[in-house]
C-alpha positions as CSV (number, residue, x, y, z in Angstrom):
1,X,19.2,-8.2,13.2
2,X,16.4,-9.9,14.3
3,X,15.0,-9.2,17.8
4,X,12.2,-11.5,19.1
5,X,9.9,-8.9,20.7
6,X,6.0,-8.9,20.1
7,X,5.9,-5.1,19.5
8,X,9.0,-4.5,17.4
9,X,9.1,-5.0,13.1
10,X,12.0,-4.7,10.9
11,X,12.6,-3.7,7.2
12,X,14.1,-7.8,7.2
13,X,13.7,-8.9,3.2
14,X,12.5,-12.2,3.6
15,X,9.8,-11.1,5.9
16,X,7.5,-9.9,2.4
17,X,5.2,-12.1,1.3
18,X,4.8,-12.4,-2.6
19,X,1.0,-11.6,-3.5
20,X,-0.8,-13.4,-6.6
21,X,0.3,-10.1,-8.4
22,X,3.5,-10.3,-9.9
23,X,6.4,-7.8,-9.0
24,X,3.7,-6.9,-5.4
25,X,4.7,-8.5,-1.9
26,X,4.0,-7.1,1.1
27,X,4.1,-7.4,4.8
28,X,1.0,-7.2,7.3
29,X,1.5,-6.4,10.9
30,X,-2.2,-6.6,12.8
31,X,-2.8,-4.7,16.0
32,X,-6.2,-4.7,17.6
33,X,-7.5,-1.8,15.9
34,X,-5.7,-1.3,13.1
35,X,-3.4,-2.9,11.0
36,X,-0.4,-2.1,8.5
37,X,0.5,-3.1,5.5
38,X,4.3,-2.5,3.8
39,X,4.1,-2.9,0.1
40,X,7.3,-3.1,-2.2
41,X,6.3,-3.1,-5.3
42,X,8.8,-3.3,-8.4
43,X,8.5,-0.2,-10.6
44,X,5.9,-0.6,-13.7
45,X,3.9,-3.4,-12.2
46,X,0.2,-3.5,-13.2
47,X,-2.6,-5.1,-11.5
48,X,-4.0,-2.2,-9.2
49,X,-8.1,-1.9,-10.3
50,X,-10.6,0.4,-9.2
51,X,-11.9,-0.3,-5.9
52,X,-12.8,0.6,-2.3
53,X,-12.8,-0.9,1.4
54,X,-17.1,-0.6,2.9
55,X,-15.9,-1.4,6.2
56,X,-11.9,0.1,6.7
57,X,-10.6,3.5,6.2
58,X,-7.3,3.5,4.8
59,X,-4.8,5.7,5.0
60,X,-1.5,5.1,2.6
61,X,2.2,7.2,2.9
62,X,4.4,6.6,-0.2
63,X,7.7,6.3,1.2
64,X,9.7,5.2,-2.0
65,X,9.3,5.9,-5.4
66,X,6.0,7.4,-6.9
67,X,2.2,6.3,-7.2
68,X,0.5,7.5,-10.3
69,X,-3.7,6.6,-9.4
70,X,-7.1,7.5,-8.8
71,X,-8.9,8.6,-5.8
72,X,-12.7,9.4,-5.7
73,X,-15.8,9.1,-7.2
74,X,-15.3,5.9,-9.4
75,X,-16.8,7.1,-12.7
76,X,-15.4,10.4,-12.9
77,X,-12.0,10.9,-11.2
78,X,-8.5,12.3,-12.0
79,X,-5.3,11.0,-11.7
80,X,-2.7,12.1,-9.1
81,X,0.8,11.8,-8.7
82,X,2.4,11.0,-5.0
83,X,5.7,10.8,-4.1
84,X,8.1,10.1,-1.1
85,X,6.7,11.2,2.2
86,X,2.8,11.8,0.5
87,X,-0.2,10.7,1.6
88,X,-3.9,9.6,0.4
89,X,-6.6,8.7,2.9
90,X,-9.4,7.0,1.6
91,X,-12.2,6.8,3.6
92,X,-14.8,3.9,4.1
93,X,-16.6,3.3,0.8
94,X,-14.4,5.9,-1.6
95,X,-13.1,4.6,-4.7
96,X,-9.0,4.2,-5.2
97,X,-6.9,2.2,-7.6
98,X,-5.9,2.3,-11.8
99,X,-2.6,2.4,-10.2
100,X,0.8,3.1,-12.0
101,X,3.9,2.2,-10.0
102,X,6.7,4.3,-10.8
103,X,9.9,2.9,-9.1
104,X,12.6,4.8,-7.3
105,X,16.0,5.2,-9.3
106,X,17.9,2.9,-6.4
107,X,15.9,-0.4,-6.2
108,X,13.1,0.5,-8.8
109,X,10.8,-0.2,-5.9
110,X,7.9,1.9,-4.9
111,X,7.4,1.0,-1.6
112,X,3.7,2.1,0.7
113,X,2.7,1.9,4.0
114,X,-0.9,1.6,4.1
115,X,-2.9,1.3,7.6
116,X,-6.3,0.4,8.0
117,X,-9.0,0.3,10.8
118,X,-10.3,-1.1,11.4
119,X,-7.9,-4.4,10.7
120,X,-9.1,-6.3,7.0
121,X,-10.0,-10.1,7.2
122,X,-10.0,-10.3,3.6
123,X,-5.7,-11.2,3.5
C-alpha cells in the first residue's frame, strides 16, 4: 500500500532511515509547527546519553515494547520504566536520556513516537 498523498504516512518498512546508532532508524515527518519522529529501535541497543532540546518541547508515546530512562534534573534523577501506550513530555531545556531499550516479545522492537515543536533542524 502506498498512496501518494501529501498528508497521509504509513507504517511502510523501507521508509526508516538507519541512524549512525546501530539497531536505531527512524522516520521523520515535518509539519510547519511540529514535527514527528517514529523510532524502531531493536531491543538492548545502547547509545541514548543524557541530554535536552533548548529550543523544542518534546513529547514521546511508547507504543511498543518498554523504555527504561531518565527524565529531569540531569545530576540527580531517577529512572522510570514506560511501556505501551505511556508517555514522557520533556519540556524545553529538561534533561532526558541513559536510555535502556527493552524490546517487545514479537519483533524485539521498541518502537516511539516522539513530536516536537517546534520542528528540529539538527536531523
Amino acid at each position: 500500500m502506498n498512496f501518494k498523498n501529501q498528508y497521509c504516512y504509513f507504517f511502510e518498512d523501507e521508509e526508516f532511515a538507519e541512524t549512525n546508532r546501530e539497531g536505531f532508524r527512524r522516520r521523520v515527518i515535518t509539519g510547519e509547527n511540529l514535527q514527528l519522529w517514529f523510532w524502531r529501535i531493536r531491543g538492548g541497543s545502547t547509545g541514548s546519553f543524557m541530554h535536552n532540546h533548548v529550543e523544542n518541547e518534546q513529547l514521546g508515546i511508547i507504543m511498543r515494547g518498554k523504555l527504561d530512562f531518565r527524565i529531569g534534573d540531569k545530576e540527580d534523577t531517577e529512572r522510570v520504566v514506560l511501556g505501551e501506550g505511556e508517555a514522557y513530555l520533556a519540556p524545553q531545556s529538561v534533561w532526558h536520556g541513559d536510555s535502556v531499550f527493552i524490546g517487545d516479545e514479537e519483533l524485539n522492537e521498541v518502537w516511539i513516537l516522539d513530536v516536537f515543536s517546534p520542528p528540529r533542524t539538527d536531523i
